[in-house]
C-alpha positions as CSV (number, residue, x, y, z in Angstrom):
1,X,14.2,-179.7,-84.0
2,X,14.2,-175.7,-84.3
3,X,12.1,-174.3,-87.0
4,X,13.6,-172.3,-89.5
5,X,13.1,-168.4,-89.0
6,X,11.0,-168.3,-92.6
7,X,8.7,-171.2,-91.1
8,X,5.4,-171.6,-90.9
9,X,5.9,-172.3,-86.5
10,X,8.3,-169.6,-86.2
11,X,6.1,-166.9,-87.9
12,X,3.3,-168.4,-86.0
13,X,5.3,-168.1,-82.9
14,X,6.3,-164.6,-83.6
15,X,2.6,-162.9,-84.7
16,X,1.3,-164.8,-81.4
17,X,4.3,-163.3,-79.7
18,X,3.0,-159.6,-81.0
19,X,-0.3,-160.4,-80.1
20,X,0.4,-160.9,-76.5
21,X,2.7,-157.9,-76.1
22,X,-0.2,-155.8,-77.7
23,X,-2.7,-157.7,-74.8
24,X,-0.3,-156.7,-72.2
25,X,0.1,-153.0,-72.8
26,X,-4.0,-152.8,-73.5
27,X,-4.7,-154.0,-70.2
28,X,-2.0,-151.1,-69.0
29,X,-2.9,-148.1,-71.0
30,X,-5.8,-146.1,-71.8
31,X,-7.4,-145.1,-75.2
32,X,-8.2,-141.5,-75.3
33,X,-9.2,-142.0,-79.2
34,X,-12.7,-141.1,-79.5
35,X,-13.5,-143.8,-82.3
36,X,-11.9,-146.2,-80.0
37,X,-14.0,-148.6,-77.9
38,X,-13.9,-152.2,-75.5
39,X,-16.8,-154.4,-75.5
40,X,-17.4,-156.0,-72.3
41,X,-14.8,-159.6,-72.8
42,X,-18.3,-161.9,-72.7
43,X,-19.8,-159.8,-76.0
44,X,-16.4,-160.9,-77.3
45,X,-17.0,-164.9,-77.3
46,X,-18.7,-164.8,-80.4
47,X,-15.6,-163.3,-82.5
48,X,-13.7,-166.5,-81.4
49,X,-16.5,-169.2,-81.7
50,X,-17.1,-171.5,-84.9
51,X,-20.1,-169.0,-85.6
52,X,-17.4,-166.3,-87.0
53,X,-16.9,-168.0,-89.7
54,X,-20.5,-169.1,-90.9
55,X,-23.1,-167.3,-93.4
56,X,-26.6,-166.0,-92.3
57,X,-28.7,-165.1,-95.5
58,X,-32.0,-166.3,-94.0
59,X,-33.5,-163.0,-92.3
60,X,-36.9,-164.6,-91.2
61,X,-37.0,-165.4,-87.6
62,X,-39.0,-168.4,-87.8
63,X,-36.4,-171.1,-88.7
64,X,-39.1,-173.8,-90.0
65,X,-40.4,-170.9,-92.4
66,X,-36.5,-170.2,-94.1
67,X,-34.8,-171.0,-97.2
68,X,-32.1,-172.8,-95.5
69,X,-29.3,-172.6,-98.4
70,X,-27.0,-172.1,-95.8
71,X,-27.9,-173.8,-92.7
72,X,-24.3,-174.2,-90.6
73,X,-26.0,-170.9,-88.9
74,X,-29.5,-172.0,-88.6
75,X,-29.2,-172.6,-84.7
76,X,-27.7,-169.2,-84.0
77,X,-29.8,-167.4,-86.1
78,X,-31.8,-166.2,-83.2
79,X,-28.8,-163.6,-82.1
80,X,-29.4,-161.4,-85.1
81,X,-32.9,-161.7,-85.7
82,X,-34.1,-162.3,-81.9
83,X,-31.4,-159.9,-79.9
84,X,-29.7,-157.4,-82.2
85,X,-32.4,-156.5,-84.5
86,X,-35.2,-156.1,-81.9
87,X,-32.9,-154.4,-79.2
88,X,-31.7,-151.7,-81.5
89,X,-35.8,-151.2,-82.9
90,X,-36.4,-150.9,-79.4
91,X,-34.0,-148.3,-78.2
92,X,-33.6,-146.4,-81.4
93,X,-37.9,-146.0,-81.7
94,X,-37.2,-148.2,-85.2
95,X,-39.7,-149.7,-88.1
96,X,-37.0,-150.9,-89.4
97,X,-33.3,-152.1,-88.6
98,X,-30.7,-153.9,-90.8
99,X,-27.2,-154.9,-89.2
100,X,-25.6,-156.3,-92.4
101,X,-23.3,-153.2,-92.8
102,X,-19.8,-154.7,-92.3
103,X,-18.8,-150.4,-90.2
104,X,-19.4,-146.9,-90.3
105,X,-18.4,-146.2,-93.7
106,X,-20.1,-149.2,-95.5
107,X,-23.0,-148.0,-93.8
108,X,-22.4,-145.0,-95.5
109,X,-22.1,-146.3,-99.1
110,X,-25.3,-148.8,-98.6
111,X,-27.3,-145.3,-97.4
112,X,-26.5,-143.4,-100.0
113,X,-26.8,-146.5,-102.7
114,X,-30.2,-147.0,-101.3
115,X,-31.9,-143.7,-100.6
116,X,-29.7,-140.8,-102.8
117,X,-31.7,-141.8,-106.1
118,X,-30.0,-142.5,-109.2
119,X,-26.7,-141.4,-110.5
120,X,-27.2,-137.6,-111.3
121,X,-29.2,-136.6,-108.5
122,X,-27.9,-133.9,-105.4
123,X,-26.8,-135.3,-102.3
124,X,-26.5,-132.6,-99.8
125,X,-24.1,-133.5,-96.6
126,X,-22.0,-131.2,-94.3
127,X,-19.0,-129.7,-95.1
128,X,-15.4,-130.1,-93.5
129,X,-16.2,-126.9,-91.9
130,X,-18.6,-128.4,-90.0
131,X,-17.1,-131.4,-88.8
132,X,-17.8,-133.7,-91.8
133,X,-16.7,-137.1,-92.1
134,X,-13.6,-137.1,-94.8
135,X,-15.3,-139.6,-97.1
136,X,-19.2,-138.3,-97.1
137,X,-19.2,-136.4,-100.4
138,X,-16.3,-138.4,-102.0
139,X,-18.3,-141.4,-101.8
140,X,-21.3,-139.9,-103.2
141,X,-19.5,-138.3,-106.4
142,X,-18.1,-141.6,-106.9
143,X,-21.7,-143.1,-107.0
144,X,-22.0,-140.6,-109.3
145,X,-24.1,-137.4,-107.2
146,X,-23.7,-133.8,-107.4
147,X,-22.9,-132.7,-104.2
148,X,-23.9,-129.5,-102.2
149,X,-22.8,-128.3,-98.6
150,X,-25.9,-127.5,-96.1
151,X,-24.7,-124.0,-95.3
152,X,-23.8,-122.6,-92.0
153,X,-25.1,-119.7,-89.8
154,X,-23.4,-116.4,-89.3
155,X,-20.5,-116.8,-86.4
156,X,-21.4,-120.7,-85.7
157,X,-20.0,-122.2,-88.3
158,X,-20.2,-125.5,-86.8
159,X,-23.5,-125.6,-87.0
160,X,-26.2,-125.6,-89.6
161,X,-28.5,-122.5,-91.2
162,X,-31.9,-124.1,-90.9
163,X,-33.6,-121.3,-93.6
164,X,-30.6,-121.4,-95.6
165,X,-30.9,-125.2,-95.9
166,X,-34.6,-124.8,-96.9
167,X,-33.7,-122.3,-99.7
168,X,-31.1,-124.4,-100.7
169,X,-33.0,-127.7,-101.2
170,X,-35.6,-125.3,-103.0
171,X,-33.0,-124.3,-105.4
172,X,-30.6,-127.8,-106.0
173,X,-33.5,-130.2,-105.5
174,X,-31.3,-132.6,-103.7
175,X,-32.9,-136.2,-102.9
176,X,-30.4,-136.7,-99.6
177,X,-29.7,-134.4,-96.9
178,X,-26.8,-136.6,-95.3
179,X,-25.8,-135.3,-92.1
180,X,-22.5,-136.4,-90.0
181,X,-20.4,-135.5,-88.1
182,X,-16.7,-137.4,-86.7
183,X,-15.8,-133.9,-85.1
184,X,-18.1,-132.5,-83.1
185,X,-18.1,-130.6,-79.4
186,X,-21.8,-130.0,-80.1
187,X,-24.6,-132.1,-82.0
188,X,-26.4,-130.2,-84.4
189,X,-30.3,-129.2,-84.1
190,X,-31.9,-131.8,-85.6
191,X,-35.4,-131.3,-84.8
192,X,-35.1,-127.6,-86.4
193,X,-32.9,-129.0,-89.5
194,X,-35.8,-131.4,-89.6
195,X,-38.9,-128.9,-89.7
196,X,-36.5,-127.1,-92.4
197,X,-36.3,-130.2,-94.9
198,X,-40.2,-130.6,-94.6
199,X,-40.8,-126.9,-95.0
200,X,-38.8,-127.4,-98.4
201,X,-41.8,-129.5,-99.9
202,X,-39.1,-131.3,-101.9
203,X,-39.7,-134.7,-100.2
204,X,-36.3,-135.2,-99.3
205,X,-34.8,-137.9,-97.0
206,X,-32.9,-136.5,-93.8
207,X,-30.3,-138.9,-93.0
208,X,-28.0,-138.9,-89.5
209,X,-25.0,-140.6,-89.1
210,X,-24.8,-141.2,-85.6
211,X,-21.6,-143.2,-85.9
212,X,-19.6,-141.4,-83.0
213,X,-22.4,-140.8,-80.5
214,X,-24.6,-143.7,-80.9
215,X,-24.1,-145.3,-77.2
216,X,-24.9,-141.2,-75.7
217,X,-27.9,-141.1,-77.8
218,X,-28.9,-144.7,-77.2
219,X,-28.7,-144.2,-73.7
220,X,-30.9,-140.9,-73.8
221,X,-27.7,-137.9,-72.8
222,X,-28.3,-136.6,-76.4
223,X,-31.4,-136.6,-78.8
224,X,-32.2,-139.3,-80.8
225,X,-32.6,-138.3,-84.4
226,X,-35.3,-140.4,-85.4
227,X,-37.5,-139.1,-82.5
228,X,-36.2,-135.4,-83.5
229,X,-37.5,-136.1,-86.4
230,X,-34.7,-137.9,-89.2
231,X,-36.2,-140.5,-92.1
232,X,-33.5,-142.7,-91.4
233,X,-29.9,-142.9,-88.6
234,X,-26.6,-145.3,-89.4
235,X,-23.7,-145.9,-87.1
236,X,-20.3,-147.4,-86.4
237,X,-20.9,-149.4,-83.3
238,X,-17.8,-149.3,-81.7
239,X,-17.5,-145.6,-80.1
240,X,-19.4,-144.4,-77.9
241,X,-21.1,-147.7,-78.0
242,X,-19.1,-150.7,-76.6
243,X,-19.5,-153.0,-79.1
244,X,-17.6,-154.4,-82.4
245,X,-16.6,-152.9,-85.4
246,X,-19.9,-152.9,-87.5
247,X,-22.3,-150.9,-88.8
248,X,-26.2,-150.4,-88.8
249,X,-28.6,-148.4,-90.3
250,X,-32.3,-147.7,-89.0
251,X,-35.7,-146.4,-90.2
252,X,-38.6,-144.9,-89.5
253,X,-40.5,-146.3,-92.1
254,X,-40.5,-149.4,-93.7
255,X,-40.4,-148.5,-97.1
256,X,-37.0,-146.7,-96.8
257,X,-35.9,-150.0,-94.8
258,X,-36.9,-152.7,-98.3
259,X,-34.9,-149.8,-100.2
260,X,-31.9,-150.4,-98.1
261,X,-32.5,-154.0,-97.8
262,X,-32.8,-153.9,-101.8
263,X,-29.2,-152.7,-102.0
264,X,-28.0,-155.3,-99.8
265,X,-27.5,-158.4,-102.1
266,X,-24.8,-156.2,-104.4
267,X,-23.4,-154.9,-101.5
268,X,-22.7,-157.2,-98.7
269,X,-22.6,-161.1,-98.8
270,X,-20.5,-162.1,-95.5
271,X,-21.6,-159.7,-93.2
272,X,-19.7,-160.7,-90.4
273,X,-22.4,-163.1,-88.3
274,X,-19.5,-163.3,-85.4
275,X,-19.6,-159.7,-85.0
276,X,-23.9,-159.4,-85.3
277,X,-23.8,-161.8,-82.5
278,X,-21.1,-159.7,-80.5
279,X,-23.1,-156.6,-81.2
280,X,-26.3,-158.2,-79.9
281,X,-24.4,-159.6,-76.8
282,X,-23.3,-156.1,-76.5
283,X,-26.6,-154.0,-76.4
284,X,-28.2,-157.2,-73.9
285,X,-25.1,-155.9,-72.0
286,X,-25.9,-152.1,-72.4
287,X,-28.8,-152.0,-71.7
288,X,-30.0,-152.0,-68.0
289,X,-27.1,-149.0,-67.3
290,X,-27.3,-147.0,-70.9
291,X,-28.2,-143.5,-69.3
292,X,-25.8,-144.3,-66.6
293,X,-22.9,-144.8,-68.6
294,X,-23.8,-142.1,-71.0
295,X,-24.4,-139.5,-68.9
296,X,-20.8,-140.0,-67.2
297,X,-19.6,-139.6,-70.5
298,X,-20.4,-136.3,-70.5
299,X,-19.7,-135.6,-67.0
300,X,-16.6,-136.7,-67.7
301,X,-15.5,-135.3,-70.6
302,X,-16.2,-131.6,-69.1
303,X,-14.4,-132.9,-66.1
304,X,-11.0,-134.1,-68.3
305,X,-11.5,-130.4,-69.9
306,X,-11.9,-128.4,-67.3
307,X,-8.6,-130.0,-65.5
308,X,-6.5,-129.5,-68.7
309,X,-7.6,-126.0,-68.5
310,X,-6.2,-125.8,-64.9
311,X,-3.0,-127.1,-66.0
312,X,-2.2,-124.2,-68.4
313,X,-3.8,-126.6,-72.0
314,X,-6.3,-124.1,-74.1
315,X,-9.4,-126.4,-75.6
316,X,-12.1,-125.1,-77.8
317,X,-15.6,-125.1,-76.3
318,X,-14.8,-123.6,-73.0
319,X,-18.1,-121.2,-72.7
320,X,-19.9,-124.2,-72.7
321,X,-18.1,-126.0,-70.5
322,X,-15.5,-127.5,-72.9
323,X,-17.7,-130.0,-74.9
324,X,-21.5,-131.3,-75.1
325,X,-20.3,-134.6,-76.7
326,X,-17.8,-137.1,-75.6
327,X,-14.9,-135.5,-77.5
328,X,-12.7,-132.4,-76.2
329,X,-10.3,-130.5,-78.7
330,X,-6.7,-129.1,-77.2
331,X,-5.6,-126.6,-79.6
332,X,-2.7,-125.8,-77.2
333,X,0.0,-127.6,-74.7
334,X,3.5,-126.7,-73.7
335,X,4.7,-128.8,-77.4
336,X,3.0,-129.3,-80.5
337,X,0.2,-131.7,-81.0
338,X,2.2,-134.4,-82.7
339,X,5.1,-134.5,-79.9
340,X,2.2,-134.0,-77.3
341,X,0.6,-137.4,-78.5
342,X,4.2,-138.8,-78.3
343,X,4.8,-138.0,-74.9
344,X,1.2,-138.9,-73.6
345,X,2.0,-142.9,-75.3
346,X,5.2,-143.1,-73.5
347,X,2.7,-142.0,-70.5
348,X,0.3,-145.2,-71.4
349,X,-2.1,-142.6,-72.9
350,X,-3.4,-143.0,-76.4
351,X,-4.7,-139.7,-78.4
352,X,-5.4,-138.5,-81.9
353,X,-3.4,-135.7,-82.9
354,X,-5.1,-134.4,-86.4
355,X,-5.0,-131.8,-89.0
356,X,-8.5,-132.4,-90.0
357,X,-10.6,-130.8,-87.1
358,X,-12.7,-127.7,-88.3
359,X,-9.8,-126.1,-86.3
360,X,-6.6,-123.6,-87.6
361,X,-4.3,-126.0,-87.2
362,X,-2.8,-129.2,-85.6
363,X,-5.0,-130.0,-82.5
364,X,-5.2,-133.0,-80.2
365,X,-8.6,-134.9,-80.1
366,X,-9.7,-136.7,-77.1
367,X,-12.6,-139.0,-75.8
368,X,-13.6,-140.3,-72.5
369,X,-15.6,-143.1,-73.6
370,X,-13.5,-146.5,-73.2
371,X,-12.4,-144.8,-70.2
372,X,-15.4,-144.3,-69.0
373,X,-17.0,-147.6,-69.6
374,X,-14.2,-149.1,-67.8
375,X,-14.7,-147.4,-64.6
376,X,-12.8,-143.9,-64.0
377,X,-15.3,-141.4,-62.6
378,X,-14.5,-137.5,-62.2
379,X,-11.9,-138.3,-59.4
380,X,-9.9,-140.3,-62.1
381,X,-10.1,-137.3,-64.5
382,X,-8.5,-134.9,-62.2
383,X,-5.7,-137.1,-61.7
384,X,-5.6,-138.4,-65.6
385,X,-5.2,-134.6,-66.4
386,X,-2.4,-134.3,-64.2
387,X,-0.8,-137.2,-65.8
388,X,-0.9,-135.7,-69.2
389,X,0.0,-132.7,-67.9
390,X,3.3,-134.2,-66.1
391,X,4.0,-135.9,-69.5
392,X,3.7,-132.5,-72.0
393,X,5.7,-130.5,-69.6
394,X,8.3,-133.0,-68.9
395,X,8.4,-132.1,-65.1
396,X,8.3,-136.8,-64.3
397,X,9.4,-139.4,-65.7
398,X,7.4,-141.2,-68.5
399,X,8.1,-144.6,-66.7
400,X,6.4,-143.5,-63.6
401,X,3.5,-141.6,-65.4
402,X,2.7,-145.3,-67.3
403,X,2.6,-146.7,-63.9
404,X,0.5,-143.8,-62.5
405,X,-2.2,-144.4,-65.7
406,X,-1.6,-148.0,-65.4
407,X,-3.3,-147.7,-61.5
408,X,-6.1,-146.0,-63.0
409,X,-7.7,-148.6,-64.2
410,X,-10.1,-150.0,-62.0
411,X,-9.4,-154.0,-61.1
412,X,-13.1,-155.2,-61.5
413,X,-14.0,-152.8,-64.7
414,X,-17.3,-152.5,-67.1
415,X,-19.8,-151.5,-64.1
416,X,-22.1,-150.7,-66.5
417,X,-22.5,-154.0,-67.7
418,X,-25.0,-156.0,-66.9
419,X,-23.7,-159.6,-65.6
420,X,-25.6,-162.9,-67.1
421,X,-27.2,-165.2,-65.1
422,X,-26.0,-168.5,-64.0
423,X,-27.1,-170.3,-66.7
424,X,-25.5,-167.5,-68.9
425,X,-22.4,-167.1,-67.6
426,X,-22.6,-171.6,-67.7
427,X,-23.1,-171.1,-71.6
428,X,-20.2,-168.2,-71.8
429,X,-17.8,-170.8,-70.0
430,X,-18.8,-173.9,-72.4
431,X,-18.1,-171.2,-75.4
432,X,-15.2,-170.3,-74.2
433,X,-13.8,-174.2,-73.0
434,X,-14.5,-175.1,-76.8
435,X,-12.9,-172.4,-78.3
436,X,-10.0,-171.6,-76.6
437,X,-9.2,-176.3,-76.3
438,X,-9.4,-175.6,-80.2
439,X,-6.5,-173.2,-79.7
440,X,-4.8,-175.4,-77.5
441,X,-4.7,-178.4,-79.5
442,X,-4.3,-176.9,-82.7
């Protein structure tokens, strides 16, 4: 008997049907989307195991010493409190780490909840200008702060004034500096933005959101904040890191990490245990080839920039080499940015083109970092550039430039992720025999 096109089976049928055409063209394309990422497929087994769907609220890592309300996660406990937690103190130089953000931006809203004061106070965050995130100071006027920009020096302004910002948190008092930035070819001078929020005597927190350069900074290519000198860092952990969507937020000092922790019963209550225990999967992964990996970033995103500069693309940043980050912005190709990113998807390439970058116009923004974690080196960037560049200018076929990008991926990718051991990779096969016969039978 057919099911009826309204059925349950048929609709079934037809979002499994999506879901597999959308598998097939990921393992043919490539992101270029800098807030993109791929987790290695083992840190993935958790998303699909029973332990996605279970509560944790029990943060002591001694099982026999919890208040085990909750206790379907009891077992597993051990990959939040025992591998994420301890793996991000340890590469971050942490008191104090909490991974019950549910991304980025709740990260964001649990910061400012926790460490901005109470309604009325000054939150002071980067402007647009300077390659804000679009939702920093909306957020904190919604939890009801005055906001003020941290101001910019003459001819960079990119960057940050570091006298400016101490007169400035002399004269608004503010009881956040909040610091991110989504669009950035440079990182900003922490360590001097630092010395400038002491000078201030105001006893303000310094905050960094570190969302898109987490995995370069966790693997040592760029600064960490909280060494530089930063109360407190949050992050997205699916950029430049290769993990799941998710969020974290660490400290230097305990007290600011029971004031974030404090916020966390009004803010979060299902914090996503699957993904904790992806994310800790993830950085066990990382962690043996993080300044491998992170430092081809780089390498290859001045690569990618300086072979669309060869084939006749203008990008900002070219005397310094195009970008210091992972991200390269074309403000020029033979068509405008939106019809550019058209052409480069019937290509197999994936790229933002935005109106938001601190930028006159329309511009593409790229990133190397998926690419980059699964394998292409600089040899794959010259000939990725002359993809794109074959697909803007029209001089081939999109069909063949989709096979070309298709061939650049490497057939054994993720070499910078550490393999288990045997009795790993028996428990990663049991995970996924149980989860995928559920599937099956279901």
């Amino acid at each position: 008997m057919n099911a009826s096109p309204s059925s349950g089976a048929a609709l079934l049928a037809e979002g499994l049907r999506v879901l597999a055409a959308h598998q097939d063209r990921a393992g043919r394309t490539l992101s270029l989307i800098p807030s993109e990422g791929v987790m290695a497929p083992l840190a993935r087994l958790p998303l699909v195991a029973d332990l996605a769907a279970r509560y944790l609220f029990d943060e002591d890592p001694d099982p026999q010493m919890g208040d085990w309300r909750f206790p379907s996660a009891r077992e597993a406990a051990w990959l939040e409190t025992g591998l994420a937690v301890p793996l991000l103190a340890r590469m971050l130089g942490a008191a104090s780490v909490n991974v019950r953000p549910l991304s980025g931006l709740h990260a964001l809203q649990m910061v400012i909840a926790a460490l901005a004061g109470p309604p009325g106070t000054t939150v002071a965050c980067l402007s647009p200008a300077q390659g804000a995130h679009y939702a920093t100071a909306d957020v904190a006027r919604r939890l009801g702060h005055d906001v003020v920009h941290l101001p910019a020096p003459d001819g960079r302004p990119r960057q940050v004034d570091p006298d400016g910002v101490c007169a400035l948190l002399r004269a608004c008092r503010p009881s956040l500096v909040y610091v991110d930035q989504c669009h950035a070819l440079e990182v900003l001078d922490m360590r001097a933005l630092a010395d400038a929020v002491k000078a201030a005597g105001m006893g303000t927190v310094l905050h960094a959101d570190i969302s898109h350069t987490l995995g370069l900074v966790l693997g040592g290519a760029l600064p960490n904040p909280l060494a530089e000198g930063a109360d407190s860092v949050s992050a997205s952990t699916h950029k430049t890191f290769p993990g799941p969507p998710k969020g974290i937020i660490a400290t230097r000092t305990p007290g600011l990490g029971e004031r974030v922790r404090a916020v966390q019963p009004q803010s979060v209550s299902q914090h996503h245990l699957g993904a904790v225990a992806a994310l800790g999967l993830a950085l066990a992964s990382f962690t043996d080839h993080a300044p491998l990996y992170a430092h081809a970033v780089l390498a290859n995103a001045r690569t990618l920039g300086k072979h669309l500069a060869h084939g006749g693309w203008t990008l900002e940043g070219a005397p310094f080499g195009y970008t210091r980050t992972h991200q390269l912005w074309v403000t020029r190709t033979p068509l405008p940015a939106r019809e550019a990113a058209g052409r480069l998807y019937g290509a197999g390439i994936h790229v933002n083109w935005l109106t938001d970058l601190p930028l006159p116009g329309p511009a593409l923004r790229l990133g190397v970092a998926e690419a980059t974690w699964l394998g292409l080196t600089g040899g794959d960037m010259e000939a990725l550039a002359g993809i794109m560049t074959a697909a803007v200018d029209g001089s081939r076929p999109l069909e063949e430039l989709a096979a070309r990008t298709a061939a650049l991926r490497p057939a054994r990718p993720y070499p910078y992720a550490t393999p288990p051991a045997p009795a790993g990779r028996a428990a990663a096969g049991a995970v996924a025999a149980a989860a995928l016969g559920e599937v099956g039978g279901s």
